[in-house]
MITOR-832095 format. One record per residue: residue in three letters; residue number from 1; x, y, z of N, C-alpha, C, CB in turn. Coordinates in Angstrom, 2 decimals. Each point is the difference from the previous one (the first is absolute). Glycine has a CB too. Example, Ala and Ser with C-alpha at 12.3 -4.5 7.8 and 13.67 -1.06 7.14 Angstrom:
BEGIN
{r 'ala' 1 {13.19 -5.69 7.80} {-0.89 1.19 0.00} {0.90 1.20 0.00} {-1.89 -1.17 1.25}}
{r 'ser' 2 {1.54 2.22 -1.97} {0.82 1.19 0.06} {-0.77 1.09 0.73} {1.18 -0.63 -2.15}}
//
This chain:
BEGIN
{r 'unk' 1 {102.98 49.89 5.48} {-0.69 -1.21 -0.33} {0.66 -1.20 0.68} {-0.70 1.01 -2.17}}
{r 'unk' 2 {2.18 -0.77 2.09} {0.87 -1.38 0.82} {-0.37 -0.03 1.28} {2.07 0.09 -1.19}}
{r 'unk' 3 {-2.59 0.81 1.97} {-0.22 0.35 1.58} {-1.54 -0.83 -0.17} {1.53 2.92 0.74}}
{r 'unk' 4 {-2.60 -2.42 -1.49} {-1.02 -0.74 0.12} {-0.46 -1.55 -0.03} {0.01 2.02 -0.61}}
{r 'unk' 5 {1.22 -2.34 -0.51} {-0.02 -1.64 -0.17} {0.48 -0.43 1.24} {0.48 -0.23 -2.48}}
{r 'unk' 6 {0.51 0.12 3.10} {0.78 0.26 1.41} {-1.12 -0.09 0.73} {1.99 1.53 -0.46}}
{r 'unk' 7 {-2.79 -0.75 0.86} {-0.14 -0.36 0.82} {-1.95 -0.54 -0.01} {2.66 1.56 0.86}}
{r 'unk' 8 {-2.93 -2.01 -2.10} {-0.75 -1.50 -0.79} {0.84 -0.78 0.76} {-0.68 0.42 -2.69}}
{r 'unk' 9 {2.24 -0.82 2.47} {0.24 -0.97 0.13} {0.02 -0.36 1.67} {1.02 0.25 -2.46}}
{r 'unk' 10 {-0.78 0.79 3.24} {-0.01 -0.11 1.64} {-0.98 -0.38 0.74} {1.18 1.47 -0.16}}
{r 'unk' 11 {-2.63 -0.86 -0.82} {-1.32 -0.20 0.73} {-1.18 -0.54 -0.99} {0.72 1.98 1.65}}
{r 'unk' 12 {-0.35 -3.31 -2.16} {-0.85 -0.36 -0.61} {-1.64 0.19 0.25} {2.02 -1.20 -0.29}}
{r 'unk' 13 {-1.90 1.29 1.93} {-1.61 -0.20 0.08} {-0.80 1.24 -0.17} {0.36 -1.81 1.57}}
{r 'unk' 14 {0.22 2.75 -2.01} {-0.60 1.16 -0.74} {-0.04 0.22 -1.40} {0.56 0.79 1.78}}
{r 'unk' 15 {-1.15 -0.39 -2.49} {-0.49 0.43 -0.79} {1.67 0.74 -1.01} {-2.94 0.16 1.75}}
{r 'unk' 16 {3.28 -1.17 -3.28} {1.06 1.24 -0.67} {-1.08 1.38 -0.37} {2.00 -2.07 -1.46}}
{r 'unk' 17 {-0.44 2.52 1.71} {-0.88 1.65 -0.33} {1.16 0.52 -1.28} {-1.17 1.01 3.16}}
{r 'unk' 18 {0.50 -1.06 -4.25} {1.15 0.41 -0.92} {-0.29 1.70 -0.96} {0.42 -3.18 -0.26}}
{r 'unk' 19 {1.00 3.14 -0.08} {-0.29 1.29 -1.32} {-0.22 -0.67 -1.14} {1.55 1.80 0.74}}
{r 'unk' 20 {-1.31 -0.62 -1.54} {-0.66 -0.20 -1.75} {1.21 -1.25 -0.57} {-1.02 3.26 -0.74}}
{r 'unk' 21 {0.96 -4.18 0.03} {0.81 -0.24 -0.15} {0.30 -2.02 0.12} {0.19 3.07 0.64}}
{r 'unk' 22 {-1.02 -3.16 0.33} {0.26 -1.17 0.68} {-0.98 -0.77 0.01} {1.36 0.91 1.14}}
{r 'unk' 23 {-1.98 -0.85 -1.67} {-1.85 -1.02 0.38} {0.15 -1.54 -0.01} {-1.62 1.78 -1.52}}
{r 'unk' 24 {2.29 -1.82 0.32} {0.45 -1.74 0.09} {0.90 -0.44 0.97} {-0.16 -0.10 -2.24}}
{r 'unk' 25 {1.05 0.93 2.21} {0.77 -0.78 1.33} {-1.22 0.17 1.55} {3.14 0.94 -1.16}}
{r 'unk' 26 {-3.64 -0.17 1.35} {-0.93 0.04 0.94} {-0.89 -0.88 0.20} {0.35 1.77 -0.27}}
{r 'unk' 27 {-0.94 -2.08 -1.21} {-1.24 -1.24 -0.03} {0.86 -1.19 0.63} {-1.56 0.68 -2.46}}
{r 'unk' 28 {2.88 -1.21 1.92} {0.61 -0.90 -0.11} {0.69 -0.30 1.58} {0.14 0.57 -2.75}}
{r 'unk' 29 {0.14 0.73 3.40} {0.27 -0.33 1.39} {-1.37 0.21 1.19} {2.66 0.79 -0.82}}
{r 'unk' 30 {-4.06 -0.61 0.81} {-0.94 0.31 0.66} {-0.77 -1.56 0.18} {0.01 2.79 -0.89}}
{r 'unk' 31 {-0.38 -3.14 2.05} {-0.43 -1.18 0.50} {-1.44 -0.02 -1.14} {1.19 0.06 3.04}}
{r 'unk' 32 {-1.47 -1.73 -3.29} {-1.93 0.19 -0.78} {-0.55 0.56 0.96} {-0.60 -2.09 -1.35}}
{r 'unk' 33 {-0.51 2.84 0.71} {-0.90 1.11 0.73} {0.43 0.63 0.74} {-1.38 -0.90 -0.13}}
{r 'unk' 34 {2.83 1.70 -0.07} {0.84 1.10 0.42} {-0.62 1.06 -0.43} {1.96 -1.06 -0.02}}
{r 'unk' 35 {-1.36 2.25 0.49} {-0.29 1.66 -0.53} {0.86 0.73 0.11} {-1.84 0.06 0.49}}
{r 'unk' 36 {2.17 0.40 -2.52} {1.07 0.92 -0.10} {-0.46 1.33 0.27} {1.09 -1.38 -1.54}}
{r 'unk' 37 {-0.40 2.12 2.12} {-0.14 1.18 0.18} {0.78 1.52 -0.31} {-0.90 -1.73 1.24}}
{r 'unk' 38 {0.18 2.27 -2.91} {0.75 0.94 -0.41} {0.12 0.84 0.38} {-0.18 -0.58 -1.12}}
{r 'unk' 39 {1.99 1.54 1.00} {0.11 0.93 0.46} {-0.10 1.15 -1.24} {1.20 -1.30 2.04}}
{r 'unk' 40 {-1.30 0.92 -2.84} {0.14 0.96 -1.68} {-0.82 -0.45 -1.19} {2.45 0.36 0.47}}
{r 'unk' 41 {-2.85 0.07 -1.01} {-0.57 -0.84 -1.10} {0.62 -0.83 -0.60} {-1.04 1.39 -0.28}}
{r 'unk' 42 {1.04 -2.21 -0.24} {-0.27 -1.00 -0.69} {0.48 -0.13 -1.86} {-1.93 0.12 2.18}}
{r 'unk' 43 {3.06 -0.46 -2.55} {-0.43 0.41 -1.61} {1.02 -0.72 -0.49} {-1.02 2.42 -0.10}}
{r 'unk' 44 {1.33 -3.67 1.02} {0.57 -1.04 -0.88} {-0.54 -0.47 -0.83} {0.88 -0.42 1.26}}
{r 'unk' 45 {-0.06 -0.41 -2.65} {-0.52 -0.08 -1.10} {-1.41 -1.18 0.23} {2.64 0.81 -1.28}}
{r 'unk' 46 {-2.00 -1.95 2.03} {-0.99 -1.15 0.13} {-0.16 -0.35 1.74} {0.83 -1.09 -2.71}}
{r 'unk' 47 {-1.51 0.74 2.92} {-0.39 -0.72 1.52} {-0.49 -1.46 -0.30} {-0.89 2.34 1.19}}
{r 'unk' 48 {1.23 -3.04 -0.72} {-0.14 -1.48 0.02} {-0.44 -0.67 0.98} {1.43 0.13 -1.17}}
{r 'unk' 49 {-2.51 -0.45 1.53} {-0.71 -0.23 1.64} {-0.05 -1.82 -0.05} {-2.07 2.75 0.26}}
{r 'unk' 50 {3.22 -2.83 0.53} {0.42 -2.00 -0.01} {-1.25 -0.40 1.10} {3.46 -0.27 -0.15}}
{r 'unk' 51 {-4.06 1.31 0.83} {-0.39 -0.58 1.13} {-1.38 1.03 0.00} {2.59 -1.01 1.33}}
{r 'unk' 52 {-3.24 0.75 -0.07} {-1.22 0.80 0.33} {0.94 0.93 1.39} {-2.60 -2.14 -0.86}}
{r 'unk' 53 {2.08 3.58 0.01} {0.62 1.11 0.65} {-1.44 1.35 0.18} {2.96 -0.84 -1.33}}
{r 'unk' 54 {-2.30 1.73 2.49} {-0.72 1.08 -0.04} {0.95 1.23 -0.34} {-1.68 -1.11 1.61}}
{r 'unk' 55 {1.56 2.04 -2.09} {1.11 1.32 -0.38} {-0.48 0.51 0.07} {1.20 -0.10 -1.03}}
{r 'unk' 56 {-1.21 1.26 1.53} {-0.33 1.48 0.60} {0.82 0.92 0.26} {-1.35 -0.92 0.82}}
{r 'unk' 57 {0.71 1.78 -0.96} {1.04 1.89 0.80} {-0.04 0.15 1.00} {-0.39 1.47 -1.22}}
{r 'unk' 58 {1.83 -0.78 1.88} {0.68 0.35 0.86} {-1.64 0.46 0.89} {2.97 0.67 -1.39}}
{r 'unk' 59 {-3.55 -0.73 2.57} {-0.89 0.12 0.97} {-0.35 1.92 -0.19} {1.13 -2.60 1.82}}
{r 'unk' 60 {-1.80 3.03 -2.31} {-0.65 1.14 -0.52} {0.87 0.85 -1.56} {-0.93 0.19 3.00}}
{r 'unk' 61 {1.47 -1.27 -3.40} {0.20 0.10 -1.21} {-0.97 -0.20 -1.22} {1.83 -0.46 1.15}}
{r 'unk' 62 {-1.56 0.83 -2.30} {-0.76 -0.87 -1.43} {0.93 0.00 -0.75} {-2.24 0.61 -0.13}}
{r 'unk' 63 {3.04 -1.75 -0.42} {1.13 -0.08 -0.90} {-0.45 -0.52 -1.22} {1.54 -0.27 1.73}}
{r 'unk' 64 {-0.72 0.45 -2.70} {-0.72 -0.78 -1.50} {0.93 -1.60 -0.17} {-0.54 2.91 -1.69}}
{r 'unk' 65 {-0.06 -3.37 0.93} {0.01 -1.29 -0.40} {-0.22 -0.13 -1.33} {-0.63 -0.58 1.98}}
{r 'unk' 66 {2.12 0.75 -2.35} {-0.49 -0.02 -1.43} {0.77 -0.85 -0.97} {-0.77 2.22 0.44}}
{r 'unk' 67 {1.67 -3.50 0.00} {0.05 -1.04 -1.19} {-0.26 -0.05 -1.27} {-0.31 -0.75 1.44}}
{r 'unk' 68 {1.02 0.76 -2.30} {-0.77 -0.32 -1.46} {-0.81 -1.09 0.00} {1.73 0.82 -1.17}}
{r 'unk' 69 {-0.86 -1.89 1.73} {-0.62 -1.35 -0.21} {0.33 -0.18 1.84} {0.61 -1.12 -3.28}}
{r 'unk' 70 {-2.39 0.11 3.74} {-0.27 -0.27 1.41} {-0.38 -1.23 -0.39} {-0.65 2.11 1.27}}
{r 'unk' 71 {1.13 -3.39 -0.91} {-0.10 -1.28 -0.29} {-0.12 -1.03 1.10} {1.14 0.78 -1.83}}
{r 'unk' 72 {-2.09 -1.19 2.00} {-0.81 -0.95 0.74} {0.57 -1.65 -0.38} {-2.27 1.93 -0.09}}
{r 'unk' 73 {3.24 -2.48 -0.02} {0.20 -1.13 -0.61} {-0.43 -1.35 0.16} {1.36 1.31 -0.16}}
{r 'unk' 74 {-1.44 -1.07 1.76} {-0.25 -1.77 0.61} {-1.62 0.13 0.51} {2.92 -0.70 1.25}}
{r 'unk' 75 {-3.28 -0.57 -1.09} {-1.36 -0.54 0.26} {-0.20 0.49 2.03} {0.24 -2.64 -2.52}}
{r 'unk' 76 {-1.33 2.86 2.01} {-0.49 0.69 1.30} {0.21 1.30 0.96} {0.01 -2.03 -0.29}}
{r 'unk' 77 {0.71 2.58 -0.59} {0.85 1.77 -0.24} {-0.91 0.82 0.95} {0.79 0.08 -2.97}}
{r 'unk' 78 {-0.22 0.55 3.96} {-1.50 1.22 0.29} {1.20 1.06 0.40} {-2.81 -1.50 1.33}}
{r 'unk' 79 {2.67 2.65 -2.00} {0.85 0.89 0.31} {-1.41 1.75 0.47} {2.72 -1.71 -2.14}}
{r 'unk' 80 {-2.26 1.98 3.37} {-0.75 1.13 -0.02} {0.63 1.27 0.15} {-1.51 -1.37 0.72}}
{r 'unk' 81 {1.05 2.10 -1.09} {0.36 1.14 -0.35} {-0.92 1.28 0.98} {0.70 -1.30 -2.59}}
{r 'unk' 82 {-0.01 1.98 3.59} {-0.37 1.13 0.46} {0.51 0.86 0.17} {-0.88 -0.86 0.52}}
{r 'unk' 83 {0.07 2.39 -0.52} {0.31 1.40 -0.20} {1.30 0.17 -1.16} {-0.90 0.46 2.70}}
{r 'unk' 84 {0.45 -0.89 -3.91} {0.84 0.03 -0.63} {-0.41 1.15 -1.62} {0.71 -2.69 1.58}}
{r 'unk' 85 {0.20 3.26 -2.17} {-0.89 0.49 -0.97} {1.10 -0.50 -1.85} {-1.40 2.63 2.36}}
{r 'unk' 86 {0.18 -2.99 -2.63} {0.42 -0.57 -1.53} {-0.45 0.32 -1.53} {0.14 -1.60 1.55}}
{r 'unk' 87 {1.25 1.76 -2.10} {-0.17 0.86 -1.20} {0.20 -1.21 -1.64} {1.26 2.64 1.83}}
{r 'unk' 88 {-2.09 -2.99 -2.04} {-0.03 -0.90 -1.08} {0.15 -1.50 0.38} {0.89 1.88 -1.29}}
{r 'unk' 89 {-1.10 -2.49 2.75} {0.25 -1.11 0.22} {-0.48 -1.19 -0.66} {0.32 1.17 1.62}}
{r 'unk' 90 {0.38 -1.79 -1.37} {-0.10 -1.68 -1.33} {0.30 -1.32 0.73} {1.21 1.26 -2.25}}
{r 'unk' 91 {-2.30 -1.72 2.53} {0.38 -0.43 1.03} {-0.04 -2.37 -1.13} {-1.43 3.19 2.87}}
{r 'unk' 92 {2.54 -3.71 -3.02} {-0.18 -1.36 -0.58} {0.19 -1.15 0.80} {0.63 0.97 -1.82}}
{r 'unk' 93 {-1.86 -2.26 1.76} {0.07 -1.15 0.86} {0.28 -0.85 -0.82} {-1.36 0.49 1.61}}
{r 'unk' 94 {1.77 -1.84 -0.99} {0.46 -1.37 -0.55} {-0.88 -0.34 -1.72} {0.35 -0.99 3.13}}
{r 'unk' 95 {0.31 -0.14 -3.47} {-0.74 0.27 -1.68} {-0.47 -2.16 0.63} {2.32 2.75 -2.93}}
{r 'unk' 96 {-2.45 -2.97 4.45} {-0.51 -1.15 0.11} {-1.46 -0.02 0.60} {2.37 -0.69 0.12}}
{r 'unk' 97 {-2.77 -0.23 0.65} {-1.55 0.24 0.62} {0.73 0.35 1.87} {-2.14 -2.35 -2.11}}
{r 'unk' 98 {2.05 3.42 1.60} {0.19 0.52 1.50} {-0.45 1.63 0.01} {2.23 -1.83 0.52}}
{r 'unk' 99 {-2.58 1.15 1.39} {-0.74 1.40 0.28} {0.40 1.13 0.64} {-1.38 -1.29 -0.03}}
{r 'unk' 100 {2.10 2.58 -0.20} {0.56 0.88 0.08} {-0.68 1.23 0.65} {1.09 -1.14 -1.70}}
{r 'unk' 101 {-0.97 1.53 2.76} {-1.10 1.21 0.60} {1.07 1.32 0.26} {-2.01 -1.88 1.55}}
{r 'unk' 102 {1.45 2.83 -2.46} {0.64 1.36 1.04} {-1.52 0.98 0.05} {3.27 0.20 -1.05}}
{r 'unk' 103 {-2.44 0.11 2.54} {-1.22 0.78 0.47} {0.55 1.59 0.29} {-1.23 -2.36 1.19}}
{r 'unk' 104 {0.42 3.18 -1.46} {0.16 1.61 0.36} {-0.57 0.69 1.22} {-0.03 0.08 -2.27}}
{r 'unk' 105 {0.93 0.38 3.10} {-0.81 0.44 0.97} {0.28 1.51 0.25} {-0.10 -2.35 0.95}}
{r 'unk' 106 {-0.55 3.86 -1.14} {0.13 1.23 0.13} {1.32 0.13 -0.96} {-1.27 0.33 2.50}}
{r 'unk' 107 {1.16 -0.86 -4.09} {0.75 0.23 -0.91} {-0.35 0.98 -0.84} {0.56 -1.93 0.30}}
{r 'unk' 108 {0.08 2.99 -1.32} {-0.49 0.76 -0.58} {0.77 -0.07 -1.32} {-0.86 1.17 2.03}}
{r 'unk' 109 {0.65 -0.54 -3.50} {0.14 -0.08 -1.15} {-0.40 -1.35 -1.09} {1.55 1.69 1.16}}
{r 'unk' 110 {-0.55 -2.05 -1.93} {-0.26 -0.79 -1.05} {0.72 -1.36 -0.39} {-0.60 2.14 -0.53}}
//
């Protein structure tokens, strides 16, 4: 995992590519309208999307995504989600007047 952040940090202008484990630090280091790119599923407790992001599986992968809690907080949020597969997802936005978009693209489960 230290090798992957590494080398996030060498080549920003690509895409983090992380394991299980890390989503927030990923959201938190990926440019707005960046794309994380998983190598494992997914099954940190919470994900916290500060920004408008895309997350997806490793390029002929399907990984799960499975957060207890997926939280949309700030105004104008668009997080998308592809080839991903989800098992009880929950997905919570801001409690102000703001507009929050996630979109699914060739996602599968719940």
């Amino acid at each position: 995992m230290l090798l992957l952040i590494f080398l996030f940090i060498l080549l920003p202008a690509y895409p983090p590519i992380i394991a299980a484990g890390i989503i927030n630090k990923a959201i938190e280091n990926v440019a707005e309208n960046g794309t994380i790119i998983l190598l494992s599923d997914c099954t940190d407790y919470t994900a916290v999307f500060e920004k408008s992001v895309t997350v997806k599986s490793k390029e002929g992968s399907t990984f799960g995504f499975a957060p207890r809690y997926t939280y949309l907080p700030y105004k104008d949020a668009t997080v998308t989600m592809e080839g991903l597969n989800f098992n009880g997802l929950s997905i919570y936005g801001s409690t102000q007047n703001a507009v929050e978009t996630v979109t699914l693209n060739n996602c599968s489960g719940s």
